[in-house]
C-alpha positions, -999 to +999 in steps of 0.1 A: -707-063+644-688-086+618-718-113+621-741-086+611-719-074+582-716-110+570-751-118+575-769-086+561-754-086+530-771-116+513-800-117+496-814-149+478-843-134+471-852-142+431-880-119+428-858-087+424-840-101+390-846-084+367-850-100+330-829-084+305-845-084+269-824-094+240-820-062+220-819-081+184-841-111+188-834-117+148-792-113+147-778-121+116-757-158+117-718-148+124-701-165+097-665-172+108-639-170+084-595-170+083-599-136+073-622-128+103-608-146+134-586-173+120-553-157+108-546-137+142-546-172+159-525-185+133-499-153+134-501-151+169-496-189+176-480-208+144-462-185+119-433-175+144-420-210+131-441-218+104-432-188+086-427-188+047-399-201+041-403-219+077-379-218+108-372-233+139-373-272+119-413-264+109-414-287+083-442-264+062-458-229+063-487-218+075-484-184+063-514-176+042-547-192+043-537-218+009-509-235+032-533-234+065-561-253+039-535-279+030-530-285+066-570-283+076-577-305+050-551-334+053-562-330+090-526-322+108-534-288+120-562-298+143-546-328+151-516-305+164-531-284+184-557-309+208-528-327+217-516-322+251-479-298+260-459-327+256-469-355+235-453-358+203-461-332+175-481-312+198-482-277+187-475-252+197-443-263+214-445-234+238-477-246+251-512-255+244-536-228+229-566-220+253-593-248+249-617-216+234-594-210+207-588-245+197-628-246+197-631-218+174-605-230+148-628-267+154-657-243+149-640-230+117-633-264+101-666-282+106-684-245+087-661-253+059-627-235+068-637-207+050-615-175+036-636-143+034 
């Protein structure tokens, strides 16, 4: 009885898939911006230390997007957050931000970091 169960359950058939049509085949381009996406990872992840004034021994804000800009372009803030839980100057200290949102702030950077 449990071989049949096992057994009769499969099926790697392909011609019952079914192709599903994309329902805007002309979407407008998703601009990411700070404003957008880029601020809740920074609240969430950086400004418990890097708050304005800063705490905790952060050494700078990253309270508003100006002091976040600074950092994105001198190059530090990415260069914080790929490094690995552990190595010097990694950031956060609590741990390393999923590798998704350290793609999307990447993402962010290399459209031009922008505000709105």
């Amino acid at each position: 009885m449990l071989l049949a169960v096992l057994t009769g359950c499969t099926n790697d058939s392909e011609s019952d898939l079914v192709e599903i049509a994309n329902p805007d085949p002309d979407p407008e381009p998703f601009t990411l911006t700070y404003n957008g996406r880029i601020k809740a990872i920074i609240d969430g992840q950086c400004v418990g230390c890097h708050a304005d004034p800063p705490r905790n021994g952060a050494p700078f804000p990253l309270a508003n997007y100006d002091q976040v800009r600074v950092r994105v372009d001198n190059g530090s803030l990415l260069e914080a957050i790929v490094k690995l839980t552990g190595e010097s100057s990694a950031m956060p200290p609590s741990g390393r931000m999923p590798q998704n949102t350290i793609d999307l702030i990447d993402q962010w950077i290399d459209e031009g970091a922008l505000e709105e």
